[in-house]
C-alpha positions as CSV (number, residue, x, y, z in Angstrom):
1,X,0.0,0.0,0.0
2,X,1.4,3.4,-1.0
3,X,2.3,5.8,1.8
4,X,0.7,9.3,2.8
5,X,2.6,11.3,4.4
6,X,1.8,15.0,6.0
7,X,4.1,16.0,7.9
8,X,7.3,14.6,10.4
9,X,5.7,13.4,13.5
10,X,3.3,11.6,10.7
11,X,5.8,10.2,8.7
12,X,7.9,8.8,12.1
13,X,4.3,6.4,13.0
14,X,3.9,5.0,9.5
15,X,7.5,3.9,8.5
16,X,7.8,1.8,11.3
17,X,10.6,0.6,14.1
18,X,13.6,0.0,11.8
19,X,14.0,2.2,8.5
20,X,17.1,2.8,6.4
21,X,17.9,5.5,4.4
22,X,19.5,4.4,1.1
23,X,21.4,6.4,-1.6
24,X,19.8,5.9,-4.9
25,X,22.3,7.1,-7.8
26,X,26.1,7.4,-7.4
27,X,26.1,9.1,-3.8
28,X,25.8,12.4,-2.6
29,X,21.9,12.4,-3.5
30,X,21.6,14.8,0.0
31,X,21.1,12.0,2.2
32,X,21.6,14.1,5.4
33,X,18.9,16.5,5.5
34,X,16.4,13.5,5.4
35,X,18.1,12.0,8.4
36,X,18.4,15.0,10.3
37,X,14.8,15.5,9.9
38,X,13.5,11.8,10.8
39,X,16.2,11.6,13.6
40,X,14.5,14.1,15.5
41,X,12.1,11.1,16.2
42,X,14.2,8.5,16.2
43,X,16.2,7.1,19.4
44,X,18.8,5.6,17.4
45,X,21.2,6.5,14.6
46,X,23.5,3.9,13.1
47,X,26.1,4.2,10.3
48,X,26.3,0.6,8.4
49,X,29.1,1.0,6.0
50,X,31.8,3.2,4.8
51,X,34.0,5.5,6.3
52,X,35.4,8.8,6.2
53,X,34.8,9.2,2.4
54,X,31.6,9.8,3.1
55,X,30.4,13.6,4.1
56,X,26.4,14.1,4.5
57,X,26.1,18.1,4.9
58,X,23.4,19.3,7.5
59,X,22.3,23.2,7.1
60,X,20.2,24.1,10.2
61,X,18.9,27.5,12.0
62,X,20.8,27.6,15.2
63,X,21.0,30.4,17.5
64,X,19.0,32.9,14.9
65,X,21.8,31.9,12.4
66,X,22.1,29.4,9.8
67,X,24.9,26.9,10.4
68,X,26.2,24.3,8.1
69,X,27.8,21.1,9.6
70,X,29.6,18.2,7.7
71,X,30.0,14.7,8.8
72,X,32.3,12.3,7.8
73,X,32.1,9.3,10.1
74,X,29.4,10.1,12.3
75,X,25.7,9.7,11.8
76,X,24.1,13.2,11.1
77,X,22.0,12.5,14.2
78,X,23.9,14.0,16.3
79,X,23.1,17.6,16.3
80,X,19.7,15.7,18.4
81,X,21.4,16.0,22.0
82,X,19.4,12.9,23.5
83,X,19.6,10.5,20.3
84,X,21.9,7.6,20.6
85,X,24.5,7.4,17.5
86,X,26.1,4.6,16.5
87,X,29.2,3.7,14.1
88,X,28.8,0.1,13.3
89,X,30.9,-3.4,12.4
90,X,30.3,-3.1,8.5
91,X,32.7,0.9,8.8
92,X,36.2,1.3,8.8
93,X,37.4,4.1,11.4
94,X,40.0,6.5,10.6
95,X,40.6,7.1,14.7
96,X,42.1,10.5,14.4
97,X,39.6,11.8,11.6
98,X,36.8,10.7,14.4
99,X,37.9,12.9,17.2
100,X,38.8,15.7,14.8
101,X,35.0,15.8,14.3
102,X,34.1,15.0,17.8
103,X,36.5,17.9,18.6
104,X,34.6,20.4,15.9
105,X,31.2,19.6,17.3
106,X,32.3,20.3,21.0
107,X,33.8,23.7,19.4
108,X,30.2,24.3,18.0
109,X,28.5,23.1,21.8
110,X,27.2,19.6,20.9
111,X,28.5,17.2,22.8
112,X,29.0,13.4,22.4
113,X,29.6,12.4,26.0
114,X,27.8,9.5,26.4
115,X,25.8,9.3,23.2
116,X,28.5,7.6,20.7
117,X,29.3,4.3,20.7
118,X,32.0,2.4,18.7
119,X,31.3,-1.3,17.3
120,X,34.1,-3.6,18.9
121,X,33.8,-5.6,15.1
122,X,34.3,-1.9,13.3
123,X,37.7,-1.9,11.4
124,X,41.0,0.9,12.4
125,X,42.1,2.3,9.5
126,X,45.9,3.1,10.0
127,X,48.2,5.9,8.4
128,X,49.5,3.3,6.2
129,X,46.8,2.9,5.2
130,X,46.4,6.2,3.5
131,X,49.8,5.8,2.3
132,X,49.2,2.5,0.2
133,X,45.5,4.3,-1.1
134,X,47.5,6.9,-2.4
135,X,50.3,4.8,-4.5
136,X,47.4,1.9,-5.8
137,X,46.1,5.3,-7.3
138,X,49.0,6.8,-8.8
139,X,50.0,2.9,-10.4
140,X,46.7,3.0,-11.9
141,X,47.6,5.7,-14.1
142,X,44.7,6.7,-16.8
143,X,42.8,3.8,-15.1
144,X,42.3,5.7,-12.1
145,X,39.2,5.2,-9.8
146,X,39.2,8.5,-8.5
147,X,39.1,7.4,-4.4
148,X,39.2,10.2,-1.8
149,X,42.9,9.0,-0.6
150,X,41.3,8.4,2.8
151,X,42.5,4.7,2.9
152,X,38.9,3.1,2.6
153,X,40.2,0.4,0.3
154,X,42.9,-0.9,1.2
155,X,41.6,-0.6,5.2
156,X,38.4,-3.1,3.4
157,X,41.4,-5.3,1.5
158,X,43.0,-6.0,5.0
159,X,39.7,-6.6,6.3
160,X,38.9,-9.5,3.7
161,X,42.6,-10.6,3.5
162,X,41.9,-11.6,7.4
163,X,45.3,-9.1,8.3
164,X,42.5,-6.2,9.8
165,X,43.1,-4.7,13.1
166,X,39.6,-4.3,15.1
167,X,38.4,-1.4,17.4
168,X,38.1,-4.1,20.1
169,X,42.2,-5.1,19.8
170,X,42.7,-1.4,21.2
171,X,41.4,-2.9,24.9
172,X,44.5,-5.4,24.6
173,X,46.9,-2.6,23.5
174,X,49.7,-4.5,23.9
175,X,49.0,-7.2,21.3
176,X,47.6,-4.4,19.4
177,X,50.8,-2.4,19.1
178,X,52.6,-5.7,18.2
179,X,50.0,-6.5,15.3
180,X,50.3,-3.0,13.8
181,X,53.8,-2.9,13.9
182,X,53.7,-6.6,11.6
183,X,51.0,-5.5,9.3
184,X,53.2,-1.8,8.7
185,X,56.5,-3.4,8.0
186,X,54.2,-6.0,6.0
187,X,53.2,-3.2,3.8
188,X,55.9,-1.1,3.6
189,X,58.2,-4.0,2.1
190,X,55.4,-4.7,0.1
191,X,54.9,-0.5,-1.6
192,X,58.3,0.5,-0.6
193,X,57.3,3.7,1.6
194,X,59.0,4.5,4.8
195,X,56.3,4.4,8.0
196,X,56.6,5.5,11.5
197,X,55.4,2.7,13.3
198,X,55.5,4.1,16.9
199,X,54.4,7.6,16.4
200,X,51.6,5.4,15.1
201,X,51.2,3.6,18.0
202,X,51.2,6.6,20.4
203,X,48.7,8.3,18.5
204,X,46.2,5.5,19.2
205,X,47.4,4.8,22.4
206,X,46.2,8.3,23.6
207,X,43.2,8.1,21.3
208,X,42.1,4.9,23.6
209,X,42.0,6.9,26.9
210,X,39.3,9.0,25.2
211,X,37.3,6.4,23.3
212,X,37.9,3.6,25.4
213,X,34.4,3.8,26.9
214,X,32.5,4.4,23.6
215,X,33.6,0.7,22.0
216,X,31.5,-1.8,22.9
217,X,29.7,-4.8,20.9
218,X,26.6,-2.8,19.2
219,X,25.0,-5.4,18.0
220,X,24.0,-6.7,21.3
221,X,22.9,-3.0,22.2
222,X,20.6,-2.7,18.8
223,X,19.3,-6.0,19.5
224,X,18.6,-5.1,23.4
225,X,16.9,-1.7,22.3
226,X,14.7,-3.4,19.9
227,X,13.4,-5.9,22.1
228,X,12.3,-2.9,24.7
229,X,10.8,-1.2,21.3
230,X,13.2,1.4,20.7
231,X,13.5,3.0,16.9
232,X,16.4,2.5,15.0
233,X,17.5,4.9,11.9
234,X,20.3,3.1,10.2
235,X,21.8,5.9,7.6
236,X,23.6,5.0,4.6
237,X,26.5,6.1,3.0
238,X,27.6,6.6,-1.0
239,X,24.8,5.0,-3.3
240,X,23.6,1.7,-4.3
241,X,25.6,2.1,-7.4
242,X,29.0,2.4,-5.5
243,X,28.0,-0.4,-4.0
244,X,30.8,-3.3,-4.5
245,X,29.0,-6.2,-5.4
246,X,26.2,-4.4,-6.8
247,X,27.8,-1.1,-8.5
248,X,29.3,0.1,-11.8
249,X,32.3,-2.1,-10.4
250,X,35.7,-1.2,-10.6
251,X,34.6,2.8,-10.0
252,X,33.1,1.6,-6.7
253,X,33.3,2.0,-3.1
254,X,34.9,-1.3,-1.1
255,X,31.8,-1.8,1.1
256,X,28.0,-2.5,0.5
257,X,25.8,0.6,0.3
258,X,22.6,-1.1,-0.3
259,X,20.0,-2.0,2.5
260,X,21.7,-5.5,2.6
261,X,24.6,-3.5,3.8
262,X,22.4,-2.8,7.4
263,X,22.2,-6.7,7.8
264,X,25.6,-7.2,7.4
265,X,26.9,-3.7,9.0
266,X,25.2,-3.5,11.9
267,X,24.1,-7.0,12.9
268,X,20.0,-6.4,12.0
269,X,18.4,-9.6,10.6
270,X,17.0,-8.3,7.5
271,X,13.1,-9.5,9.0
272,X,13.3,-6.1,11.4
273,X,13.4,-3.8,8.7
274,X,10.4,-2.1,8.2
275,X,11.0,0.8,5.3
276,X,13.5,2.0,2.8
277,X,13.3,5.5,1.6
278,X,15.5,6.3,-1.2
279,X,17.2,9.3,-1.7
280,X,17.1,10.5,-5.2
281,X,18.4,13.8,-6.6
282,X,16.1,16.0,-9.0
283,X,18.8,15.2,-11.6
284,X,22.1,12.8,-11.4
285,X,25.7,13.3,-10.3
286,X,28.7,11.6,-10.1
287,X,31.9,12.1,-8.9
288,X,35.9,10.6,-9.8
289,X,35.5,8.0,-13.0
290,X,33.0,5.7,-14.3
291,X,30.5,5.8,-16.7
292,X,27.8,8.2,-16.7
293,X,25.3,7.8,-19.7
294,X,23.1,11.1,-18.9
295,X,26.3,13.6,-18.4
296,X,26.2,16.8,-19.4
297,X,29.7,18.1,-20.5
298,X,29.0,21.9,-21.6
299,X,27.6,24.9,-20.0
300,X,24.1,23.4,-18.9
301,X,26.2,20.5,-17.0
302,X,28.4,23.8,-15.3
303,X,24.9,25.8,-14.7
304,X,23.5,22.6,-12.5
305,X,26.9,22.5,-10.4
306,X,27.0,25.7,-9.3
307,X,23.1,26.2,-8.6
308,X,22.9,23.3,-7.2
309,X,26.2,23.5,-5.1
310,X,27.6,20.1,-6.5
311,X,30.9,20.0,-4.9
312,X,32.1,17.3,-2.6
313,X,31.5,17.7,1.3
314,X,34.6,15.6,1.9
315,X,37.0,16.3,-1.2
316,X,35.9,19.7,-2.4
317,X,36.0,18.3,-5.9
318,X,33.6,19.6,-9.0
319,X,30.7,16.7,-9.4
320,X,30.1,15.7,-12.8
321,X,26.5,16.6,-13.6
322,X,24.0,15.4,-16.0
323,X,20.0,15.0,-16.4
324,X,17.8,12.4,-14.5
325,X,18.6,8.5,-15.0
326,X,15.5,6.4,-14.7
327,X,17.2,3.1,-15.2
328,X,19.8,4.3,-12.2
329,X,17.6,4.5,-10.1
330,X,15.0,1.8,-10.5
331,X,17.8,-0.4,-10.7
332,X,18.5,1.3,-7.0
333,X,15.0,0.4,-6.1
334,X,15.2,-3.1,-6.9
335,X,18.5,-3.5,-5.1
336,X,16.8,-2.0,-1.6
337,X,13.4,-2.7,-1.5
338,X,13.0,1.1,-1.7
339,X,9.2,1.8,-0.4
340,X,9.3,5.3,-0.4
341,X,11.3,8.2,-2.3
342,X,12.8,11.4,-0.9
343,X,13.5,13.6,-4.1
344,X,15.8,16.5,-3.7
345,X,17.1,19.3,-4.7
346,X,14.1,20.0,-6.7
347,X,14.5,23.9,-6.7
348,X,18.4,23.6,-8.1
349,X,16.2,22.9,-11.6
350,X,14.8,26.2,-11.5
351,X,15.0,28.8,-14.6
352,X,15.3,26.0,-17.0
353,X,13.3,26.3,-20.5
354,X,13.3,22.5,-20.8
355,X,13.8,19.3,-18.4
356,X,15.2,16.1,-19.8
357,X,14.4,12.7,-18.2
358,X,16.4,9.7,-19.2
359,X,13.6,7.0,-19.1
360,X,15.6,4.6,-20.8
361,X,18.6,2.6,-22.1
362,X,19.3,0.6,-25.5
363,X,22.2,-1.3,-26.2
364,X,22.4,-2.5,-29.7
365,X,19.8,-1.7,-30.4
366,X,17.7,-3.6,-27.5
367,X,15.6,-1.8,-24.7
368,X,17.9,-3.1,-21.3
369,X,16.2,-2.7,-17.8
370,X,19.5,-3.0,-16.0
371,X,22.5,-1.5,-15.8
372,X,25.0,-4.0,-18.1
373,X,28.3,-5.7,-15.6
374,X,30.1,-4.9,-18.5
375,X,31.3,-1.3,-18.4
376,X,32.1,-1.6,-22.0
377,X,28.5,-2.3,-22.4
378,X,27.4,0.5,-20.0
379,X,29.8,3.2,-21.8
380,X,28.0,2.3,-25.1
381,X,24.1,2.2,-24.1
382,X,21.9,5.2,-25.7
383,X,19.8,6.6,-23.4
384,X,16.1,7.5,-24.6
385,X,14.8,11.0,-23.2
386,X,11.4,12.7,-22.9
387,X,11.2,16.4,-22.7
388,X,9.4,18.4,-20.4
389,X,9.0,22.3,-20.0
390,X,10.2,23.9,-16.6
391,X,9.7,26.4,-14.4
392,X,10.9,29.8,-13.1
393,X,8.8,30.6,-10.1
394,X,11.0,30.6,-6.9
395,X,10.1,27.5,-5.1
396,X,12.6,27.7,-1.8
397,X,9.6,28.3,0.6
398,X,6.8,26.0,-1.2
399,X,5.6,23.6,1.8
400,X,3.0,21.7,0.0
401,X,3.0,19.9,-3.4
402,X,-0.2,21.6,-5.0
403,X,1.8,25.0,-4.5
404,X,4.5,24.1,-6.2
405,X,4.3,25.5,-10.2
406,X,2.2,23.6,-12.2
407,X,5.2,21.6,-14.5
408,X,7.3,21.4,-11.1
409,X,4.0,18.9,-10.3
410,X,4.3,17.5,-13.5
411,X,7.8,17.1,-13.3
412,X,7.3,15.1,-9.9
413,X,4.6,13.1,-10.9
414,X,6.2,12.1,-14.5
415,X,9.0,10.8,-12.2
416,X,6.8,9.1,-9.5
417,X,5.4,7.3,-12.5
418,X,8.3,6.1,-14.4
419,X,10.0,4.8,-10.6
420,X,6.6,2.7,-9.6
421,X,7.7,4.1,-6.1
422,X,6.0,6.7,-4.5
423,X,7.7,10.2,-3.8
424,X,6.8,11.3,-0.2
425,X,9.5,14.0,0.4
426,X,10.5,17.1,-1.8
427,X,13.4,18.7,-0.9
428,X,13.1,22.7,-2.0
429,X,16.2,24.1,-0.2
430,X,19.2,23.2,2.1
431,X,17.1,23.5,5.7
432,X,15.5,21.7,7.5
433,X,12.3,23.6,6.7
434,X,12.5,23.1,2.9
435,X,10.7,20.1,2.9
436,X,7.4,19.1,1.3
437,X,5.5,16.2,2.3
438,X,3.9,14.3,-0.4
């Protein structure tokens, strides 16, 4: 049964116990305001998968001032002071880049004490770590995935090569000084960089005394909450096609980013989860290599980035824009189990003559439903668009659909149509407040 939603408080009593909140496209679809927003009712935020790469940008009105915060690791719940967040097994933790953000958020007077916990199962990523990202890169040459250096890979390759160090060894810091000093000289003979292995060690050995009490086994605490009814907001990270089984593989992330990734990254049988909303931008971007069939290269693709702000949270870098991808994200939809749809950023189309919709692909000369493994395949589909006139009313403070301009409805519904999922939220703006419920 499609859902009808209102408002918040309405939407928090029909989605149910457990949601997730999925990317739809190649990441940065503006999953953040969505879980800032739901959080509010939530007791619970969990991060399933990633790491640092990720940045989920939260603008709020704070003290009669608008203020922008960027997270990396940590769930965007936390600017809720009583809400629980949690960074699960299925991340990998950059120690240092977590209490630089900690640090920033006590700077800006929310604090963490008590309300951050650390899965015992979660991954350390290690300096070296960076180091060895930054050299696969550069041997890659032309064939360069475009990774945000922050040592998510190769921190995932240790991981599945069985060689990982866990959050949990840093309770036996003994043993865990003696594995990292093995797995460094490991790699350094291996890439041929020089490492400081005990400046390494002391940096984590005074990060314990702060985080010490935060790392604990959170699967037992989600399973404990649940049982006593508590709501869980699992938040994802990147998009289901950066996904590394299910992505436009090799220009991928190296962890799963669809809503099989909450099973697997936070320990919740897949029976608990109740709804998926995908996040899905009002057009497509994409950022470092891969193909991108519905890119726009000239001065249209330049107008979208800089209305629409599309430059990475963590990385600064330009996005690659391009129009809406149909087959992207059904093909998303599919993967998740989406139920319900956040579109955003539906006011960054504003002032265009005409709209382009990419409703679907061809590859000789065949009508395909899926995205093709094959990226040779993928680079050579032809996408088939439909055309639809735009708008030019300002639509920033709009806060219900049927006040929106009459082809900004159009455009929504033409959308809702072609995804066979129903679009409940309509991001107009960067706050909070610039949301319509559908």
């Amino acid at each position: 049964m499609p859902i009808s939603i209102k408002n918040a408080d309405e939407a928090i009593d029909v989605l149910g116990q457990v949601i997730y909140i999925a990317g739809t496209q190649w990441g940065d679809e503006g999953k953040g305001k969505l879980v800032d927003i739901l959080s509010q009712k939530y007791d619970v935020v969990a991060r399933a998968a990633g790491g640092a790469n990720a940045g989920h940008t939260i603008c709020v009105n704070k003290d009669g001032e608008s203020k922008k915060f960027v997270f990396h690791l940590l769930p965007s719940g936390v600017l809720h002071e009583d809400k629980i967040c949690i960074i699960g097994n299925g991340l990998v933790v950059h120690i240092p880049a977590l209490l630089d953000e900690i640090h920033e958020l006590k700077e800006k007077g929310i604090d963490l004490t008590g309300r951050l916990l650390l899965s015992d199962r979660a991954h350390i990523i290690l300096n070296y770590h960076r180091e060895i990202d930054r050299i696969q890169e550069e041997r890659k040459g032309d064939n360069k995935v475009g990774t945000t250096l922050k040592g998510i890979g190769p921190a995932y390759t240790d991981k599945t090569s069985r060689r990982g160090i866990r959050m949990g060894e840093l309770k036996n810091f003994g043993s865990f000084a003696e594995k990292l000093r093995k797995n460094a000289e490991f790699h350094m003979k291996e890439y041929g960089f020089e490492f400081d292995i005990e400046k390494e060690i002391n940096i984590h050995k005074d990060a314990l005394e702060i985080i010490d009490s935060m790392i604990v086994n959170t699967t037992e605490y989600l399973d404990n909450i649940y049982k006593k009814g508590k709501t869980i907001l699992a938040e994802g990270a990147q998009g289901a096609h950066l996904d590394i089984d299910h992505g436009t593989y090799p220009f991928v992330t190296s962890s799963s980013t669809t809503s099989g990734g909450v099973a697997t990254g936070l320990g919740i049988a897949p029976n608990k989860l109740n709804t998926v909303i995908g996040i899905t931008k009002s057009y497509t971007t994409r950022v470092g290599a891969g193909p991108f069939p519905t890119e726009l290269t000239d001065e249209l693709g330049k107008k979208i980035r800089d209305q629409g702000g599309e430059f990475g949270s963590t990385t600064g870098r330009p996005r690659r824009c391009g129009w809406f991808d149909t087959t992207v994200v059904k093909n998303a939809n599919v993967l998740n189990g989406t139920t319900s749809v956040n579109l955003t950023k539906l006011d960054v189309l504003t002032g265009l003559e005409t709209i382009r919709i990419g409703v679907e692909y061809k590859l000789n000369g065949e009508t395909i439903n899926f995205i093709p493994s094959s990226l040779e395949d993928f680079e050579n589909v032809e996408v088939l668009y439909e055309e639809m006139p735009g708008w030019h009313e300002d639509i920033g403070e709009v806060t219900k659909f049927e006040d929106l301009p009459k082809n900004a409805q159009n455009y929504v519904n033409k959308l809702e149509e072609l995804l066979e999922v129903p679009i409940n939220f309509i991001g107009v703006g960067v706050h909070r407040a610039d949301m319509i419920y559908k």
